[in-house]
BAKOLDO-187893 format. One record per residue: residue in one letter; x negated, y negated, z negated of N, C-alpha, C, O, CB in turn; residue number from 1; chain. Coordinates in steps of 0.05 Angstrom, whole numbers, plus 5000, padded with zeros to 4 digits. Each point is the difference from the previous one (the first is absolute). Glycine has a CB too. Layout:
<rs>
{r "a"; {X; Y; Z}; {X; Y; Z}; {X; Y; Z}; {X; Y; Z}; {X; Y; Z}; NUM; "A"}
...
</rs>
This chain:
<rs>
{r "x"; {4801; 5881; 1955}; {4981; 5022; 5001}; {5014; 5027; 4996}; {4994; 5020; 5012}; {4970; 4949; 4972}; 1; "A"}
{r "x"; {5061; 5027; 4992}; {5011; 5023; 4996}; {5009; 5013; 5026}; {4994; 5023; 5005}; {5016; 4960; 4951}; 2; "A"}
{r "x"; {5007; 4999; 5063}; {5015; 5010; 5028}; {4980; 5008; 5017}; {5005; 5022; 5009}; {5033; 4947; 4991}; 3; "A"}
{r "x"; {4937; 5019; 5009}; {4974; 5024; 5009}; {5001; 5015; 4995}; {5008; 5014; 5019}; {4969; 4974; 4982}; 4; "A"}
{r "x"; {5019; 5027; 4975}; {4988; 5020; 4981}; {5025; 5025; 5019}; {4994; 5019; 5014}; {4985; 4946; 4921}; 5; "A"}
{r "x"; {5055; 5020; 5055}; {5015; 5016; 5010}; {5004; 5007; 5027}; {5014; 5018; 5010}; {4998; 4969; 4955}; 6; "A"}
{r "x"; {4975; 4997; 5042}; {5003; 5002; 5040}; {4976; 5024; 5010}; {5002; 5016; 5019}; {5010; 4920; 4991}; 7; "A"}
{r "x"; {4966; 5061; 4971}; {4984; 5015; 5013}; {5003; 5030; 4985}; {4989; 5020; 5010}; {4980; 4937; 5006}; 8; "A"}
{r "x"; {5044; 5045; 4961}; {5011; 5031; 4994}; {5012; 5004; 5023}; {4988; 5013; 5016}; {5022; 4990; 4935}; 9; "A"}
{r "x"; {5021; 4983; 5056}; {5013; 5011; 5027}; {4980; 5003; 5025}; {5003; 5016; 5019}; {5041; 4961; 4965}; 10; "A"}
{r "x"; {4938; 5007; 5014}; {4982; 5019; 5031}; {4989; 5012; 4991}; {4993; 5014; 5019}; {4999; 4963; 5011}; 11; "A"}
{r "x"; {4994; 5033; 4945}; {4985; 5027; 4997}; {5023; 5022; 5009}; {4996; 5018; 5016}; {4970; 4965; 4942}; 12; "A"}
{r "x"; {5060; 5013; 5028}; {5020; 5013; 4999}; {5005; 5013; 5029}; {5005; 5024; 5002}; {5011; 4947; 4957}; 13; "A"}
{r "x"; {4981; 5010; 5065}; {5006; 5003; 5023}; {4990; 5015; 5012}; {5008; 5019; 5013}; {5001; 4951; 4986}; 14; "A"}
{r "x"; {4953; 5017; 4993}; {4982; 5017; 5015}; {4997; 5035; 4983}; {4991; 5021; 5011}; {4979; 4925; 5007}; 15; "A"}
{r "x"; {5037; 5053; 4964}; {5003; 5032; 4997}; {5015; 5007; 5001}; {5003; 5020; 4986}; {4978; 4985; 4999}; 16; "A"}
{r "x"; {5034; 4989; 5028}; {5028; 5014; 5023}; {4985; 5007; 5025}; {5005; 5023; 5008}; {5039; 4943; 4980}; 17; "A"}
{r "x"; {4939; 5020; 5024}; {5001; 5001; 5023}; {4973; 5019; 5003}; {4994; 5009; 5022}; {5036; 4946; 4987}; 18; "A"}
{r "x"; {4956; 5048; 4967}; {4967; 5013; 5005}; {5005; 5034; 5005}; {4982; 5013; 5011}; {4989; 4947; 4950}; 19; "A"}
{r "x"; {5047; 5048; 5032}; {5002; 5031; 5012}; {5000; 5000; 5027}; {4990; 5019; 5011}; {5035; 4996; 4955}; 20; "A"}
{r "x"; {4986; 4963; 5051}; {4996; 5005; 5026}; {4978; 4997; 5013}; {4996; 5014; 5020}; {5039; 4978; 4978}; 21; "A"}
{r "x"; {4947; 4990; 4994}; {4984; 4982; 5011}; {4977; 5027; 4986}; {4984; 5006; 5018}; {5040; 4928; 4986}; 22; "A"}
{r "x"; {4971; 5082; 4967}; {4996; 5029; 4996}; {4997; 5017; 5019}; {4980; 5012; 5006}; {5038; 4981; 4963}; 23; "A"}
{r "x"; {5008; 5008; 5041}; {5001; 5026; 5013}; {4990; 5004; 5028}; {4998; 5023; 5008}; {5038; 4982; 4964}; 24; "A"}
{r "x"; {4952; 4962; 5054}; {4974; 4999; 5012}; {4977; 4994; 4991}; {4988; 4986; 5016}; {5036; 5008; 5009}; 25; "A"}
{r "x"; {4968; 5009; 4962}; {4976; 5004; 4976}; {4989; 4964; 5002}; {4981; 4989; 5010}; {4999; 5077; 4999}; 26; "A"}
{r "x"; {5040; 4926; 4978}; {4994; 4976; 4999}; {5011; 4984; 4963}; {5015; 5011; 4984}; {4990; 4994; 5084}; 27; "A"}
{r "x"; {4984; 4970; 4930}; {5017; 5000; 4977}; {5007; 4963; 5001}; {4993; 4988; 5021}; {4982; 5064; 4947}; 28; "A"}
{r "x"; {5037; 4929; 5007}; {5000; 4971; 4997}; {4988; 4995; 4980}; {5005; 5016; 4981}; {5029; 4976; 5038}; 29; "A"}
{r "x"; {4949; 4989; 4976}; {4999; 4985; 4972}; {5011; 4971; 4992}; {4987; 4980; 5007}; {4974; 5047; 4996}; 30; "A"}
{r "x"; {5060; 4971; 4985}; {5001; 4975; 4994}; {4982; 4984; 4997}; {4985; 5011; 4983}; {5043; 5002; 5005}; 31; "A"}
{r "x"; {4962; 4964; 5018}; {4977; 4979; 4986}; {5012; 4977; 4978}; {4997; 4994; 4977}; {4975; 5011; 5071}; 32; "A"}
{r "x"; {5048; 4984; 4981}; {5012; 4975; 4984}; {5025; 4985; 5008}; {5006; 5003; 5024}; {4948; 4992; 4967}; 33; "A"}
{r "x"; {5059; 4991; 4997}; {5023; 4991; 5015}; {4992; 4959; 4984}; {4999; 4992; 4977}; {5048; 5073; 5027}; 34; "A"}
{r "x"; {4951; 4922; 5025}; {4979; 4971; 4999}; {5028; 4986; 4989}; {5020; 5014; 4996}; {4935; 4983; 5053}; 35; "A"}
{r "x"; {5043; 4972; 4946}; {5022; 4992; 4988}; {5024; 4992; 5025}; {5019; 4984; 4997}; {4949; 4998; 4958}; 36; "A"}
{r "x"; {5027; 5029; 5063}; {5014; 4989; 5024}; {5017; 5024; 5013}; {5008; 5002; 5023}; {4953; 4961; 4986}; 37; "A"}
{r "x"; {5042; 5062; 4959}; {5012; 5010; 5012}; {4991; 5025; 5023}; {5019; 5013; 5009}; {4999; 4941; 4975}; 38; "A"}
{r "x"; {4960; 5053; 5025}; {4984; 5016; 5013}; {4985; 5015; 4991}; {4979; 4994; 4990}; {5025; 4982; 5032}; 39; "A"}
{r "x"; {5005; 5048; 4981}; {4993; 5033; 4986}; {4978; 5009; 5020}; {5003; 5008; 5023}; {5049; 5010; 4957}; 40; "A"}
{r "x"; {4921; 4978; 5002}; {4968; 5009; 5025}; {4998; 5034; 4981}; {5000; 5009; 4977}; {4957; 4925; 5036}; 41; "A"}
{r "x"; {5040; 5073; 5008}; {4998; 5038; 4996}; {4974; 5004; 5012}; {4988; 4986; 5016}; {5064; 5033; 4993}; 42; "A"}
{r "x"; {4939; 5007; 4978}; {4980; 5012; 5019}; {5009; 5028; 5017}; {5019; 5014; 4993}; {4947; 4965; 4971}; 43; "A"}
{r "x"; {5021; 5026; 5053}; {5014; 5028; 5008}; {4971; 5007; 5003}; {4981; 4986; 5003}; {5071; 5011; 5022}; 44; "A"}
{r "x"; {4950; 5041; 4971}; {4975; 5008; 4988}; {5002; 5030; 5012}; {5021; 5013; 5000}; {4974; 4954; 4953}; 45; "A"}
{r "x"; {4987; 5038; 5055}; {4999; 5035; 5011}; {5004; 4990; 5027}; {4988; 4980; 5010}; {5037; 5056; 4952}; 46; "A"}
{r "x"; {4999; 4988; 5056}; {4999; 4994; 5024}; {5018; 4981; 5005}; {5004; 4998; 5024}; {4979; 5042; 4986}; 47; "A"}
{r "x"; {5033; 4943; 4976}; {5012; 4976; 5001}; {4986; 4978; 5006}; {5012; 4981; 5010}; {5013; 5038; 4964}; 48; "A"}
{r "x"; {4945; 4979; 5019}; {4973; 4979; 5002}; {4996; 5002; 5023}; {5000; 4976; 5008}; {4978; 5027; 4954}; 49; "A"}
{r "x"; {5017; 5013; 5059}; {4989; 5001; 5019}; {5020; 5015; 5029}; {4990; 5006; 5022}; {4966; 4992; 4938}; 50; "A"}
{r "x"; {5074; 5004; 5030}; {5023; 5003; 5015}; {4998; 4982; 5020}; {4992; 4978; 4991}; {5033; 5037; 4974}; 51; "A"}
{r "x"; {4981; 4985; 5060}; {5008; 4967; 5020}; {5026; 4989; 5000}; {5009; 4979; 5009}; {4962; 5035; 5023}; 52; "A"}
{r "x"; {5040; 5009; 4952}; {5026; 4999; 4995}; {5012; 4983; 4974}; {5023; 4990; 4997}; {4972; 5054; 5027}; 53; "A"}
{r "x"; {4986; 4956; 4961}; {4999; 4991; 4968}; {5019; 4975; 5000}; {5016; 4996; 4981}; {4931; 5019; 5006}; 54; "A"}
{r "x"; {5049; 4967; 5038}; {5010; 4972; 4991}; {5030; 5009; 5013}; {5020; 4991; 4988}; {4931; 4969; 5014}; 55; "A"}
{r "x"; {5053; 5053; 5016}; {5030; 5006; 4997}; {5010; 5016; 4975}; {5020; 4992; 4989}; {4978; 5009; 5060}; 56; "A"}
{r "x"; {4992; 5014; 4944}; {5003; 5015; 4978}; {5019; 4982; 4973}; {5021; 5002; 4988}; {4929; 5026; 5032}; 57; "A"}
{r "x"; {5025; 4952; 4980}; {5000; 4973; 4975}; {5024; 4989; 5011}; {5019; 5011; 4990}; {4927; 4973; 4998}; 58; "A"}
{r "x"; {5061; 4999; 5029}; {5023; 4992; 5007}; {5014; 5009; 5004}; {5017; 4984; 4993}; {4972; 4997; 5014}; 59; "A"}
{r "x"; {5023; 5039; 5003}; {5029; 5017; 5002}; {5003; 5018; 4984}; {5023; 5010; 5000}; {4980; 4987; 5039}; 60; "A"}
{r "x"; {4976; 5014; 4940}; {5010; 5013; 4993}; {5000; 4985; 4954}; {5019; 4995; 4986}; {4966; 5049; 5077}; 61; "A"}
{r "x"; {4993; 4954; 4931}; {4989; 4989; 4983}; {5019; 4977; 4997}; {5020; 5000; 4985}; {4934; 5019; 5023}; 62; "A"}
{r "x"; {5038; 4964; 5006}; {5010; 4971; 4993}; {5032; 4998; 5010}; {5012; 4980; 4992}; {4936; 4996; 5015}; 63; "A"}
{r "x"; {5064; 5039; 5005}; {5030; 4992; 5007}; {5014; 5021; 4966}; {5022; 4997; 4990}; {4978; 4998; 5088}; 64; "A"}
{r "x"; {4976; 5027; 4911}; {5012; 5002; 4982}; {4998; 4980; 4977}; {5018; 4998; 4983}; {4980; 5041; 5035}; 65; "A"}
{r "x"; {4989; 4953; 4982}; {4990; 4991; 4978}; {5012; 4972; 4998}; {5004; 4993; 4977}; {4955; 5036; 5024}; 66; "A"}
{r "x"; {5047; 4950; 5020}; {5024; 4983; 5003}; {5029; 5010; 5003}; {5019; 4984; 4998}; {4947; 4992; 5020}; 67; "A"}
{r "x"; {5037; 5050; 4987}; {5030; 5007; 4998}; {5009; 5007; 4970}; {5025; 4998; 4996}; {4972; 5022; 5053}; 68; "A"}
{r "x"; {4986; 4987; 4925}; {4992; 5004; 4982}; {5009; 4966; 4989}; {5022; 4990; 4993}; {4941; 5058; 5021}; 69; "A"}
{r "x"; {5013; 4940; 4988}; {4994; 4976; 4986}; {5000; 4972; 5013}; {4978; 4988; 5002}; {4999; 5043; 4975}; 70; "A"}
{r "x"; {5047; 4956; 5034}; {5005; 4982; 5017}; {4973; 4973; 4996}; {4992; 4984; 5017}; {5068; 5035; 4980}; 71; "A"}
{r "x"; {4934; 4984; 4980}; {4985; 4977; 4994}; {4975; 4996; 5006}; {4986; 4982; 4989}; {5039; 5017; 4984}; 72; "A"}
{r "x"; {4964; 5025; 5051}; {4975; 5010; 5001}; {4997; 4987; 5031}; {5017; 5010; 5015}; {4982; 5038; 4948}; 73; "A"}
{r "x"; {4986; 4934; 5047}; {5004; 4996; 5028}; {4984; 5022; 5019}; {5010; 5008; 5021}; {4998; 4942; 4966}; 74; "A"}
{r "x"; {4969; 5057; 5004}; {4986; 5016; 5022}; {4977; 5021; 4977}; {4997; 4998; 4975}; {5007; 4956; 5075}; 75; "A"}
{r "x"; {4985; 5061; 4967}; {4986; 5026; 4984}; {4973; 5001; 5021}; {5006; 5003; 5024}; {5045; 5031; 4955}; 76; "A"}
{r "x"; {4925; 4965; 5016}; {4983; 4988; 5012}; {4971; 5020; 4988}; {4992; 5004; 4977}; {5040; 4942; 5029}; 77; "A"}
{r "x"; {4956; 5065; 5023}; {4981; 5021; 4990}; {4973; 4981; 4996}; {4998; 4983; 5018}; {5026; 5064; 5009}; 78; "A"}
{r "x"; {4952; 4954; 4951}; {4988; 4988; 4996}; {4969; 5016; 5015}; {4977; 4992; 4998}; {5060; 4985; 4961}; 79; "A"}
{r "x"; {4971; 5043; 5052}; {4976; 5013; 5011}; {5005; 5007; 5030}; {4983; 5011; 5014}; {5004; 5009; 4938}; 80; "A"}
</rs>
């Protein structure tokens, strides 16, 4: 439980690296949860929610950080 606990500081860690950008098109992330399998479910909120772009966004930009970051993370997965 302890190594969760620490895995999901490093993706908070990640994702507020990455929320000034995702800010600055008036958009933002919320972490929710990271399942035991390893898979970081986010929300994206503002104009990130309703972007068509959002799911590229999440994958190239979000999740290749956030596995380049934290190898142990397999995928980053929008729950909305």
């Amino acid at each position: 439980m302890a190594q969760k606990a620490e895995l999901i500081k490093k993706v908070e860690n990640v994702i507020d690296q990455i929320r000034p950008y995702l800010e600055a098109d008036g958009g933002n992330i919320r972490f929710v949860e990271l399942t035991d399998d390893n898979v970081v479910n986010v929300e994206l909120l503002g104009a990130c929610g309703s972007c068509p772009m959002s799911q590229m966004t999440l994958k190239a930009g979000v999740e290749q950080a956030v596995k380049k970051a934290i190898p142990e993370i397999k995928s980053v997965e929008s729950i909305n």
